[in-house]
C-alpha positions, 0 to 999 in steps of 0.5 A, a space after each residue: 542711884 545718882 550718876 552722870 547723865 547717860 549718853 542718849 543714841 538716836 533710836 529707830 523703831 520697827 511696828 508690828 514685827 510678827 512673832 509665830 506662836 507654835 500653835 502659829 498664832 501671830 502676836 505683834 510687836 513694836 521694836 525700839 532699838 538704837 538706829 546705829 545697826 548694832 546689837 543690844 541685849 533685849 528687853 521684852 514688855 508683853 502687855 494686854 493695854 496696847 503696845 503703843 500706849 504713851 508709857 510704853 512709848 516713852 519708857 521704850 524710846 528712853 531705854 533704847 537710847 541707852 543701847 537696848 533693843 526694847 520690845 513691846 509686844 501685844 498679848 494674844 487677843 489683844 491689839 494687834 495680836 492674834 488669837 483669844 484673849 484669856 485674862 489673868 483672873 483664871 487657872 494659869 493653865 487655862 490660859 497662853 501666857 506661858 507657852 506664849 512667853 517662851 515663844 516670845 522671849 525666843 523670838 526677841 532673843 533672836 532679833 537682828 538688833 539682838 545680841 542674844 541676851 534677854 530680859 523681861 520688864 513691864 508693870 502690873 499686869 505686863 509684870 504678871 505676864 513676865 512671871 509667866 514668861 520666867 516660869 518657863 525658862 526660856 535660854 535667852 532670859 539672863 535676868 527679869 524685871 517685874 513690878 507691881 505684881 503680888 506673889 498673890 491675888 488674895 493679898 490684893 484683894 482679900 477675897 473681895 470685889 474690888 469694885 471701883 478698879 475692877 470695873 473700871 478695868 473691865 470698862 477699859 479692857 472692853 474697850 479693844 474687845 468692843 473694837 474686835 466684835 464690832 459692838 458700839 461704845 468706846 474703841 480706844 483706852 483713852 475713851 473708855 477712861 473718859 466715859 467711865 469716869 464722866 459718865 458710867 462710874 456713878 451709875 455702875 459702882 451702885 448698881 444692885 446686884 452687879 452681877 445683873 450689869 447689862 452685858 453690852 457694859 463690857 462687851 465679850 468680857 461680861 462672861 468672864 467677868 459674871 464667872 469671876 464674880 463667883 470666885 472671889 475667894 480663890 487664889 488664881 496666881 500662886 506665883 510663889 511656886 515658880 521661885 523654885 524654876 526661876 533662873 535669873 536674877 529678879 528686881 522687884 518694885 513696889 510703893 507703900 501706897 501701891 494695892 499690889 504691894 504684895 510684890 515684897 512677898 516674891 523678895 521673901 520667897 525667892 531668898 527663901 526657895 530659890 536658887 541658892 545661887 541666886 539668893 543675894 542677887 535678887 533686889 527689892 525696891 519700895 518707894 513712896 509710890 502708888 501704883 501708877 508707874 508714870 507718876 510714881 511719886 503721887 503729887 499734891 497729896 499734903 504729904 512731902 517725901 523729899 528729893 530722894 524720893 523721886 525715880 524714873 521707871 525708865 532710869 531702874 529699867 536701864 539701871 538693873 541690866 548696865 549692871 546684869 547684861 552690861 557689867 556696869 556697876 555704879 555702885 548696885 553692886 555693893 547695896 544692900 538687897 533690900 531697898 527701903 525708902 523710909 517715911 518720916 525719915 524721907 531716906 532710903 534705907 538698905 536692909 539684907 533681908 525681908 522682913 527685918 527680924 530685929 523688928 519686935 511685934 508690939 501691941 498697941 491695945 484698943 481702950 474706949 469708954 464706949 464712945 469711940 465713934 468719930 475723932 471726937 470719942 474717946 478711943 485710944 490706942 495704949 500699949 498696956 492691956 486692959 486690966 478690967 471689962 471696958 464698955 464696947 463700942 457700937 455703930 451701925 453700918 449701912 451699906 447704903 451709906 457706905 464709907 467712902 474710900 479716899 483715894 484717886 479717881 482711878 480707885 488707886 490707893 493714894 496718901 490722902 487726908 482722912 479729914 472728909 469722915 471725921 464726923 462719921 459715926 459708923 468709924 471707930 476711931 482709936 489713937 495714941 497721946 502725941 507721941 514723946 519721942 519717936 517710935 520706928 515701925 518697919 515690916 507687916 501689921 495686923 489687927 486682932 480684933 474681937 467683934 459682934 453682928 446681927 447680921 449672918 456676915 459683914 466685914 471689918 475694916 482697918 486703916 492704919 494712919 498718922 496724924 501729923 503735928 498741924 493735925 492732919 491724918 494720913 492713910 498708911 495702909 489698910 486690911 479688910 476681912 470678909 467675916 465668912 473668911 475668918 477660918 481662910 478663904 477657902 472654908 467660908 463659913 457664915 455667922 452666929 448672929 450675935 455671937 463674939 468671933 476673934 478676927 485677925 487682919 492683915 494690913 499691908 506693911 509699911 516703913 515710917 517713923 511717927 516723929 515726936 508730938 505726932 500720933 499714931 490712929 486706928 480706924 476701924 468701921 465695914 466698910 470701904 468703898 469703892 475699894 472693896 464691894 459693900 458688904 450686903 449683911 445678908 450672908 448671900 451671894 454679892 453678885 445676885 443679891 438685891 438686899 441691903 440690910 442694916 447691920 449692928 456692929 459691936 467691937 469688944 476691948 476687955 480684960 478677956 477680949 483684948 482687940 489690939 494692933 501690932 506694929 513692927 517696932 524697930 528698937 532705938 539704938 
């Protein structure tokens, strides 16, 4: 993806540009074009975060440079826009997004520093509003850009309150509601940032029960937060019903450590369900990256990925449409569709399909001579099935002392060094011998885990990592399931207390190669907070229940119960 350094051309930009909507409401839009007076194809960013955040800026004025006219546009009720604001957890139908995208992707098309061609680009939420936009297949759109937006919602957050993210998120979306109603505490992204993080997190993670945080936290967003509170379990995007309507070519993009890595599901889908014609021009981009655009690589974190790793948002954007709207072809146009950056290996790999079907589903079977409780014990991860009735293993987990996730302060998922709970007896630990040769894991994991409480419900939690030859582990990717979900999300139903239940988790996928005299470990424990919400063990609602119970877990590993993990093994050659 290397080249020569792209020709730059003096850019103007037009604020507030006013957009009619047909119901006449006024969306406002920021417009960055190259300040020669000629026509470029469009490229259109619809956001709730505030068009003149400093990544909107930057990445807008990079791209225009490079002779495109780059549109950042407020969404309805947000910012300078007009209108009510309806948030992205809801019925599709319930909201503007649709009917407001084709509005503005007819408007931006038809810009005098347009010449007609469209595309769509943007981040996370930004990337939700461009489904949105693409769904209704505006004329203009010729090819899209969407990153870091799951196919799913429940591939993020697995039917469960995302409580350290989501309440920071709401905290930080108030911050314009508050603004607009005239209610006190922060008015600008920047301030709710800093008063979340010094001030309001400690106090609100804990608060119990959540439901019962004072409304003036969050502003007009209370009454939307209090009505997704009761719909954990429910799938609001769907996304993969739009990949039969989608008629452009799609580049998608996603990091190993990013929680919407679900966006690898929308490749698989519109190879699978859409247009034939378009099958092979979709791309798939997953790097070493969280979520975070504006500092893909996470810096500092003890792990080294390398000088491939490193790419620009910007440098992607420009790179999709030179080649779709331009014709310019530095070599995408021969790549594989599937792009791949492999950790261990520290290279990008090509692949013509997701997942690879030459991956071989291996398991690794859980052992223990009932002592797995910290790294200390005696778990292991072996790829032979237990030949007789091994003890199981047993802590108590306490949502009080819940464990911590590591991860950044902004409760993004991040590479981090698991050593802080090496001592913690509520997390089982399981592991391979130092590997003797390398083992190649590319595609989906999951855990089959057979398992026991007191309580009516809990949860069960997995993290999949790798222990380096110095000793230091590192988170690759997790699961987590709600014991109430085991027959899906939309049949919960609560425990037997006592009784054993078979459960299968969903980790996110990876692609690594375990290197020789490393290991491969398994941690299993209920918790993982703030990821996730603490699970009270009580089997009542999490938003109105002030108890906290104590539950007695037990995780089995015997002849007739074999828990074990399964990893993508790619074979040698």
């Amino acid at each position: 993806m290397a080249g020569i350094e792209p020709r730059k051309l003096p850019v103007a930009v037009e604020h507030d540009l006013q957009c009619v909507c047909r119901d006449g409401t006024i969306l406002r839009a920021d417009v960055y074009h190259p300040a020669d007076g000629g026509r470029y194809p469009a490229l259109l960013n619809r956001t709730p975060y505030g068009k003149r955040e400093p990544r909107y800026i930057a990445d807008a004025r990079e791209v225009a440079s490079r002779g495109y006219t780059v549109i950042v546009q407020d969404q309805r009720g947000r910012y300078a826009s007009d209108g009510e604001y309806r948030w992205m957890f809801r019925e599709r139908t319930e909201t503007f997004d649709v009917e407001d995208g084709y509005d503005a992707a007819q408007w931006a098309s038809t810009l005098p520093w347009s010449d007609g061609r469209l595309g769509t680009w943007g981040h996370s939420n930004a990337s939700y509003l461009a489904w949105m936009l693409a769904s209704s297949r505006p004329p203009a759109l010729k090819a899209i850009m969407a990153s870091g937006m799951a196919q799913n919602l429940l591939s993020m957050n697995f039917g469960i309150f995302e409580t350290g993210r989501r309440l920071e998120w709401v905290h930080l979306m108030a911050a314009d509601a508050r603004r607009r109603a005239g209610d006190p505490g922060p008015h600008s992204a920047a301030e709710a940032t800093e008063h979340w993080n010094t001030i309001e997190r400690g106090k609100y993670i804990w608060w119990v029960p959540l439901g019962d945080i004072p409304a003036h936290v969050f502003s007009t967003l209370h009454g939307p937060l209090q009505t997704y509170h009761r719909a954990q379990n429910r799938e609001f995007m769907r996304f993969g019903e739009f990949h039969s309507q989608i008629t452009a070519p799609v580049m998608l993009m996603t990091g190993w450590w990013d929680r919407l890595i679900g966006t690898m599901d929308h490749y698989t889908g519109l190879a699978t369900d859409g247009p034939r014609e378009l099958r092979r021009q979709h791309r798939l981009i997953v790097g070493p990256w969280i979520h975070d655009v504006t500092q893909l690589v996470p810096k500092n974190c003890g792990m080294d990925f390398g000088p491939e790793a490193e790419r620009s948002y910007a440098d992607m954007i420009a790179r999709w449409y030179d080649y779709h709207l331009k014709g310019k072809d530095d070599g995408i146009g021969s790549e594989e569709p599937v792009q791949l950056f492999v950790l261990g290996r520290n290279k990008w790999r090509g692949e013509t399909e997701w997942p690879l079907s030459r991956a071989r589903p291996t398991a690794l079977y859980l052992h223990s001579g009932g002592r797995a409780n910290t790294v200390r014990g005696d778990g292991v991860l072996a790829p032979w099935r237990p030949a007789h009735d091994e003890a199981s293993d047993r802590f108590d987990y306490d949502p009080r002392d819940p464990v911590m996730s590591l991860m950044r302060a902004d409760s993004q998922a991040a590479p981090v060094d698991q050593a802080p709970h090496d001592h913690r007896s509520d997390i089982l630990v399981y592991q391979t011998a130092p590997l003797a040769q390398e083992i190649e894991a590319i595609g989906p994991v999951s855990l089959r885990l057979w398992a026991a409480t007191d309580g009516p419900d809990t949860d069960w939690t997995a993290k999949l990592a790798v222990v380096q030859a110095d000793g230091r582990c590192f988170n690759l990717t997790y699961g987590i399931m709600r014991a109430q979900y085991r027959d899906g999300y939309d049949r919960p139903k609560l425990l037997e207390p006592g009784n054993i239940y078979e459960y299968a988790i969903a980790l996110n996928p990876i692609a690594i190669v375990f290197k020789k005299g490393q290991r491969i470990r398994l941690y299993i424990s209920s918790s993982d907070f703030p990821n996730f919400d603490r699970n009270h063990n009580t089997g009542s609602d999490y938003w109105s229940d002030p108890v906290l119970r104590v539950a007695q877990q037990a995780v089995f590993h015997d002849r007739a119960r074999a828990s074990c993990l399964t990893l993508p093994i790619i074979p040698s050659e």
